[in-house]
matplotlib code that plots the C-alpha trace (Angstrom):
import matplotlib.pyplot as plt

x = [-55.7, -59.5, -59.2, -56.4, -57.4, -60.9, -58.8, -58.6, -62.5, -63.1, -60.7, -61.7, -65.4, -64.5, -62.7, -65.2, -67.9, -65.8, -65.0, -68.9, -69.9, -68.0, -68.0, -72.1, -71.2, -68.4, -70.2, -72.6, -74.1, -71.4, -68.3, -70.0, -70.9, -67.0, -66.4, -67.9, -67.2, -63.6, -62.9, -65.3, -62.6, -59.6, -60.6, -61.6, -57.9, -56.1, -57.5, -56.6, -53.4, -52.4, -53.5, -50.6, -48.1, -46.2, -43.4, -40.8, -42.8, -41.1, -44.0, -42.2, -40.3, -43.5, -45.4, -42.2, -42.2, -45.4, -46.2, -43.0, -44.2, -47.7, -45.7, -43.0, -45.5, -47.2, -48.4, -49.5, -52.6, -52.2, -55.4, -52.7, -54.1, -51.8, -52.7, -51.3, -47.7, -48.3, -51.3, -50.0, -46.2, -46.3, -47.6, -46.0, -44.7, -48.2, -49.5, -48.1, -51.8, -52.7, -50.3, -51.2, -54.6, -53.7, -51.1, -53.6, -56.1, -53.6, -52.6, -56.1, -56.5, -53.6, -54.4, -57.4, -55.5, -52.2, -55.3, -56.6, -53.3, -52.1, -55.8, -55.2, -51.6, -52.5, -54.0, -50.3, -48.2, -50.2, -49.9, -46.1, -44.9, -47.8, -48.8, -52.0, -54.3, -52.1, -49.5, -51.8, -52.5, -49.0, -47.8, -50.8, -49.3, -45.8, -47.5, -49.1, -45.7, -43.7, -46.4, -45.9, -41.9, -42.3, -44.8, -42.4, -39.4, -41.4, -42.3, -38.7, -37.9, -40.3, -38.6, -35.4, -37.7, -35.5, -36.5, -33.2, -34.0, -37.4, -36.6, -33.4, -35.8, -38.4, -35.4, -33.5, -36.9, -38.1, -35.2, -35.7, -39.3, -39.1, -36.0, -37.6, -40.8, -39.1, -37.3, -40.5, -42.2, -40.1, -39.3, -35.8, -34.0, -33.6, -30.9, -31.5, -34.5, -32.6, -29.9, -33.0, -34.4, -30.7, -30.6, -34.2, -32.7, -29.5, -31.6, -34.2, -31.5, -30.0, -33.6, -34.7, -31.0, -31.2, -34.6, -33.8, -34.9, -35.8, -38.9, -41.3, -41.4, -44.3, -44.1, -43.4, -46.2, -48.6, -47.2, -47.5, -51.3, -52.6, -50.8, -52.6, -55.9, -55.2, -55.4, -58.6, -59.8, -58.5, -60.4, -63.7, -63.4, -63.8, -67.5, -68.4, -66.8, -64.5, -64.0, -60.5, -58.8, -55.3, -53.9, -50.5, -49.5, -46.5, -45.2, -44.4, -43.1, -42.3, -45.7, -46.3, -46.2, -49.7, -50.9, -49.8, -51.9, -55.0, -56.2, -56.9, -60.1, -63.3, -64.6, -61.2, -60.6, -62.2, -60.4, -57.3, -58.1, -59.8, -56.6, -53.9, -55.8, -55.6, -51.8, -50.6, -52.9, -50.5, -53.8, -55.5, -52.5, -51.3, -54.6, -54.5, -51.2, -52.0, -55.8, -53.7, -50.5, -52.4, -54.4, -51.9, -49.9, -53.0, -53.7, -49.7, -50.9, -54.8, -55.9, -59.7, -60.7, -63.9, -62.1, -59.7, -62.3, -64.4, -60.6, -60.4, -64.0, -63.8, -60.7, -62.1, -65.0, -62.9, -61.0, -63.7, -65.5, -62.7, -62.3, -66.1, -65.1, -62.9, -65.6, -67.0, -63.2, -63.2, -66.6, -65.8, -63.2, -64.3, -62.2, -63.4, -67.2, -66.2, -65.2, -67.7, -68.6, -71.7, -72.0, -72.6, -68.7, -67.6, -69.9, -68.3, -65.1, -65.4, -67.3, -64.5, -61.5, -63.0, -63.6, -59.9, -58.8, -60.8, -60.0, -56.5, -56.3, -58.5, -55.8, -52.6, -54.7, -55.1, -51.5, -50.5, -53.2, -51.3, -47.8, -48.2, -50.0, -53.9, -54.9, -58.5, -58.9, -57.3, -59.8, -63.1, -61.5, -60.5, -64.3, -65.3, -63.7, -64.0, -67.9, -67.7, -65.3, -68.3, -70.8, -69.2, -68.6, -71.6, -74.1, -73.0, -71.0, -73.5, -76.1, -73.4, -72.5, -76.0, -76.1, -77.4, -75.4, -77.4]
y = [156.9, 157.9, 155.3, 157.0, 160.7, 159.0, 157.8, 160.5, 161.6, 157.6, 157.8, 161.5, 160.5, 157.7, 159.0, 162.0, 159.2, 157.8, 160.8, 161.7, 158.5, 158.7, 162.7, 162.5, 160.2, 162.4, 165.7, 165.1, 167.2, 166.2, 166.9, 170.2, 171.2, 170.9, 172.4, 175.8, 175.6, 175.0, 177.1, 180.2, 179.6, 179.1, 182.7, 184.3, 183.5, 184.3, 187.9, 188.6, 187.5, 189.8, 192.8, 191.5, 191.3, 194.3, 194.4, 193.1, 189.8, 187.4, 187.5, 187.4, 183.9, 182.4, 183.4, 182.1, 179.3, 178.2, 179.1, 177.5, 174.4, 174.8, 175.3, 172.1, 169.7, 169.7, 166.3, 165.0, 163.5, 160.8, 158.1, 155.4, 152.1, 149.2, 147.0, 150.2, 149.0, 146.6, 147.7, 151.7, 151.1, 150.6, 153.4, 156.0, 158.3, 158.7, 159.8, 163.1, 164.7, 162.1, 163.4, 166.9, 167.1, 165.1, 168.2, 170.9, 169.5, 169.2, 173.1, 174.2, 171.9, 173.4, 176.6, 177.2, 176.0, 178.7, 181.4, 180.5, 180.3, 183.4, 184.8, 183.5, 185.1, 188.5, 190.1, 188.8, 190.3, 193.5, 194.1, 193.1, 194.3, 196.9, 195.0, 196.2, 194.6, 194.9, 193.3, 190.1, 189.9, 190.1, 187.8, 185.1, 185.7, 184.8, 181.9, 180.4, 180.5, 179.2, 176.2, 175.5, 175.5, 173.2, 170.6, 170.5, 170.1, 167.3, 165.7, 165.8, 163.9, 161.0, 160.0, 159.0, 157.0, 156.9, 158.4, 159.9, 162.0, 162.9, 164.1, 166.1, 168.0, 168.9, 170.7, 172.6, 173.6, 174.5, 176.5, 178.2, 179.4, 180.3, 183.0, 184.2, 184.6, 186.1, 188.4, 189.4, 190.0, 192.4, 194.1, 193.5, 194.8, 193.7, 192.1, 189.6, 188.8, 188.2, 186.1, 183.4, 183.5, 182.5, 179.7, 178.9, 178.5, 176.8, 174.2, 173.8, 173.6, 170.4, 169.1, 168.9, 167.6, 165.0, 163.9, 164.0, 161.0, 159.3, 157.2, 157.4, 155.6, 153.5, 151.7, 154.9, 156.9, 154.3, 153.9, 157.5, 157.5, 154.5, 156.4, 159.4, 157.2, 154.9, 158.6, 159.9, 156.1, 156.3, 159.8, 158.3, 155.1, 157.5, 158.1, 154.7, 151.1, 151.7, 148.8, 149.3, 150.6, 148.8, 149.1, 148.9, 146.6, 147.0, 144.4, 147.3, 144.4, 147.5, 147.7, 144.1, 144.7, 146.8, 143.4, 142.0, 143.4, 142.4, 138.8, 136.2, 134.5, 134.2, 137.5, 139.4, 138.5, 140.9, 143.3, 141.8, 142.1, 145.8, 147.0, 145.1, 146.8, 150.2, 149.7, 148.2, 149.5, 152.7, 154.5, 153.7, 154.7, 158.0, 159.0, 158.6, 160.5, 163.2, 164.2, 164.2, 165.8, 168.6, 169.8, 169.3, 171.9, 174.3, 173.9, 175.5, 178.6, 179.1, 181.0, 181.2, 178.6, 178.3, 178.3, 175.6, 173.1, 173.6, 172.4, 169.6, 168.4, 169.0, 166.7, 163.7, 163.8, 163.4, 161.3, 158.8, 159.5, 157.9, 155.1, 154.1, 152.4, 149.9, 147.9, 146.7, 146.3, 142.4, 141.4, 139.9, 137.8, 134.6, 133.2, 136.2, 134.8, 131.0, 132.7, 130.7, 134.0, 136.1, 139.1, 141.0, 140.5, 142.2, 145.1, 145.3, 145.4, 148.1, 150.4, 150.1, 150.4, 153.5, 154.9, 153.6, 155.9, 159.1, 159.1, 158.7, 161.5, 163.5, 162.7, 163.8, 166.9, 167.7, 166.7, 169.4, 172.2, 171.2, 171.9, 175.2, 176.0, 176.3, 173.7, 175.5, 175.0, 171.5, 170.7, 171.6, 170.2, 167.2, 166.7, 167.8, 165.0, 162.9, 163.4, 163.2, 160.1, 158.0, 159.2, 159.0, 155.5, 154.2, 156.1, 157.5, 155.0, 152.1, 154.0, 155.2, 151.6, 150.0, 148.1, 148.4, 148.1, 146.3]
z = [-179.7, -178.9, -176.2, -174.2, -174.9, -173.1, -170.3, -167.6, -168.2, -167.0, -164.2, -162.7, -163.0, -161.3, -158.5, -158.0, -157.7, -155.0, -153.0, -153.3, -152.2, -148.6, -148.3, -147.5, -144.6, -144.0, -144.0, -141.5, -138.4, -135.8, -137.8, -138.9, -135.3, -134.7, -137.1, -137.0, -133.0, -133.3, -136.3, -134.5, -131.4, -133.6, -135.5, -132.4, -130.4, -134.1, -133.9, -130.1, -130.7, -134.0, -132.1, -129.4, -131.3, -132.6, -135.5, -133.4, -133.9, -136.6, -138.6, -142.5, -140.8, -139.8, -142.9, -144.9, -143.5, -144.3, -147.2, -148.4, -146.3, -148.8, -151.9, -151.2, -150.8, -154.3, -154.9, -158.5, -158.9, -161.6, -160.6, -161.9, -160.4, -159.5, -163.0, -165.3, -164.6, -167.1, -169.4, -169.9, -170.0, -173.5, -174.1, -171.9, -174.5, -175.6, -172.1, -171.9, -172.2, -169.4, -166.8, -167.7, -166.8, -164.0, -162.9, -163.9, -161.4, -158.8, -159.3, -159.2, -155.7, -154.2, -155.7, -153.4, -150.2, -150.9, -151.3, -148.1, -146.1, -147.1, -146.4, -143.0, -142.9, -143.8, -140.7, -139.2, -142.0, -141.5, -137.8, -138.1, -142.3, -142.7, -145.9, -147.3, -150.4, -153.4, -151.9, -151.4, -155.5, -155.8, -153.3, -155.2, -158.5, -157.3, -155.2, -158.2, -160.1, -157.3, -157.6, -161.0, -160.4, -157.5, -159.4, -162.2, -160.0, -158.0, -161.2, -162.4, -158.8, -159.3, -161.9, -159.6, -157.6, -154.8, -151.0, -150.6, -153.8, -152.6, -149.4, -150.5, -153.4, -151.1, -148.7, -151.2, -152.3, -148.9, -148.5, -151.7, -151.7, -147.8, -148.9, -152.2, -150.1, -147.3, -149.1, -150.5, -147.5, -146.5, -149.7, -149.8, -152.6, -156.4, -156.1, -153.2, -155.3, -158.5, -156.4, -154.9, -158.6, -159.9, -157.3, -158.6, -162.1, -161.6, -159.5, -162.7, -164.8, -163.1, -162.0, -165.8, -166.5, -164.8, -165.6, -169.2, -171.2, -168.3, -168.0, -165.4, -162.6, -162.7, -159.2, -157.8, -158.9, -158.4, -155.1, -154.2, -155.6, -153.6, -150.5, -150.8, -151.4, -148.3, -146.1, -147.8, -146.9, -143.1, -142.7, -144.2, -142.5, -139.0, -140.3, -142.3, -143.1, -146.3, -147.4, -149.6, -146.1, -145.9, -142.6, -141.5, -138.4, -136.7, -133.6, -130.9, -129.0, -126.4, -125.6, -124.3, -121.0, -121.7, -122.7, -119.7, -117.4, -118.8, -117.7, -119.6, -120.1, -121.9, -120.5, -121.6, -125.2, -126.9, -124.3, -125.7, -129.2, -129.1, -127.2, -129.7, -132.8, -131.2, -130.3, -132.8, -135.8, -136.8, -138.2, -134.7, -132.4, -134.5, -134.0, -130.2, -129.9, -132.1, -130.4, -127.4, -128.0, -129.7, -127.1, -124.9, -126.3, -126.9, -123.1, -122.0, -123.5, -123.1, -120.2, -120.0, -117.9, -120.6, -123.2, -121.8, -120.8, -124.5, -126.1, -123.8, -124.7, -128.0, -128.3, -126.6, -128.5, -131.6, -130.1, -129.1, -132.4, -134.7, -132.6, -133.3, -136.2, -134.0, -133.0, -136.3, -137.6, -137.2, -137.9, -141.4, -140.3, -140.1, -137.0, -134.5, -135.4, -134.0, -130.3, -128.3, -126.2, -126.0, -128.0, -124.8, -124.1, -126.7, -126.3, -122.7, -123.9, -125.8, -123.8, -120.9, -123.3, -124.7, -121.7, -120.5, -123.6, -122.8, -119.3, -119.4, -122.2, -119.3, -117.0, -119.3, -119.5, -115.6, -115.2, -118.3, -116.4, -113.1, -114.2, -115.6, -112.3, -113.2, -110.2, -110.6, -113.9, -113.7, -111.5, -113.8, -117.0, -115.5, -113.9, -117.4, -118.8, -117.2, -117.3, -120.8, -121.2, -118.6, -121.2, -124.5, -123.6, -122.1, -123.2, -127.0, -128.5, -127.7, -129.8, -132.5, -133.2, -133.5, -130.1, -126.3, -123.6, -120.7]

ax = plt.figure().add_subplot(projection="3d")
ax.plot(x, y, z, "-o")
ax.set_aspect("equal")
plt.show()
């Protein structure tokens, strides 16, 4: 008994001796430089637009909506590892104080992020609901209680173990929390309250129901665990090798004629290999199309032309940033060290594929700028961009990585 009551002290100083170890190469002077710029603009454009909006603006939707988005997904943290399937089954009905520290520090987690989304909400609700400060203790409280329902309701899902089930729980629960908070937002009356509570209740009741006397799933949970391990890994692995990353390779036989255009030979096959990782690597190519979609989007609705160019640097620095880690990626596999080709090729190959990347994000970016009808500011973002894609690529990366480029 003193050896399971030890358990989750082992396992959560284990884990926080993890996350330590990759957070000091994560927290370092770049990251924090984009940080403070792009959360200083991000603030900045949030207060110009509250004072634009009036309280015709759907603010109590929005705010709904995402705080109910925050509240649904309410992940447990259990630190299972893949060998407990066997080792702790046996002793599962003894684990109950296991899982519940394991849920308390996943409250008190995503505690701090529901304080700081509605913190971020307010000066909205303000300018469109008049809400003043007591309303945000109360709208916490509830918060915090919602959390607790929708943990418990998630637990009570796990134990299905089937994706169906997941996703179905997470909408009738999204639907739930974004009335009850809506309602609340606009201080509807009792009784609309008391008829989302009821809904509330008659889903518990069936939740717990139906997880009644059922076992966990362990496969599951150890499942979901390693998942949301394998994304803290992808993030860290931006910064530093991680050596536990397990990445997921998918065919895309759609993209093959991609492939085709490069040539083949001795000079091109760490062209061919660099470009089939970044394709066909889904932590690699969601990256790509996110730090590009993103600003794309942001760059419809931003006017100042200073403003506009600062987003579109800022976003292929990131981009080319993460992809650093792509040229070190294959360097303990043992067949890419018999290629009978100088190390120089290789360096080559990825300073023009990077700079392939950045400039054709630069590109979508002019062409976005040109269709809304900013040809002036198409023009200096796209020079800007350009600029920095010829330098982030021959000049930066070279030095980032550990090699020259002669």
């Amino acid at each position: 008994m003193k050896q399971i009551e030890s358990l989750w002290p082992e396992r959560l100083h284990s884990f926080m001796k993890e996350i330590r170890r990759y957070f000091k190469y994560m927290l370092n002077d770049h990251l924090k430089f984009v940080l403070i710029f792009g959360g200083g603009a991000a603030i900045y454009y949030y207060s110009q637009w509250v004072r634009m909006i009036g309280p015709e603006f759907p603010g109590a939707v929005i705010a709904a909506a995402i705080l109910a988005g925050f509240l649904s997904v309410s992940p447990i943290i259990t630190l299972l590892k893949e060998a407990d399937a066997v080792f702790l089954l046996p002793l599962e009905k003894r684990l109950s104080g296991y899982f519940q520290k394991g849920g308390r520090l996943s409250f008190l987690l995503q505690s701090y992020l529901l304080l700081l989304a509605l913190a971020a909400l307010m000066p909205m609700l303000y300018q469109t609901n008049g809400v003043n400060l007591r309303f945000f203790f109360i709208m916490f409280a509830c918060l915090l209680l919602l959390k607790v329902w929708n943990m418990r309701m998630h637990w009570n899902t796990l134990k299905t173990a089937t994706q169906n089930m997941l996703m179905a729980d997470f909408t009738i629960r999204f639907v739930l929390n974004g009335l009850f908070l809506y309602f609340l937002i606009i201080q509807a009356s009792v009784i609309m309250m008391l008829a989302a509570a009821l809904f509330m209740m008659a889903y518990t009741l069936h939740s717990e129901n139906l997880a009644k006397e059922r076992p966990l799933k362990w496969e599951k949970l150890i499942e979901k665990e390693s998942g949301r391990m394998q994304m803290f890994y992808r993030t860290a692995n931006m910064f530093t090798d991680v050596p536990h990353l397990k990445s997921n390779v998918g065919r895309r036989k759609w993209l093959d004629p991609i492939f085709r255009s490069i040539p083949y030979g001795r000079d091109q096959i760490y062209l061919h290999l660099f470009s089939r990782t970044l394709l066909r690597t889904k932590e690699y190519s969601g990256l790509i199309i996110r730090l590009t979609v993103i600003p794309a989007i942001l760059l419809v609705f931003l006017e100042n032309p200073y403003i506009t160019i600062a987003v579109a640097l800022t976003f292929l620095y990131l981009t080319g940033f993460q992809l650093l880690p792509v040229y070190r990626r294959h360097d303990l596999k043992v067949w890419v060290q018999l290629y009978p080709i100088s190390h120089h090729v290789k360096k080559q190959a990825f300073v023009k594929l990077l700079f392939y990347i950045l400039a054709g994000q630069a590109v979508l970016f002019i062409l976005v700028l040109v269709l809304k009808g900013s040809f002036l500011n198409a023009v200096y973002t796209g020079a800007a961009g350009i600029a920095l894609a010829a330098w982030f690529s021959m000049r930066y990366a070279p030095k980032r990585v550990g090699d020259t480029i002669r």
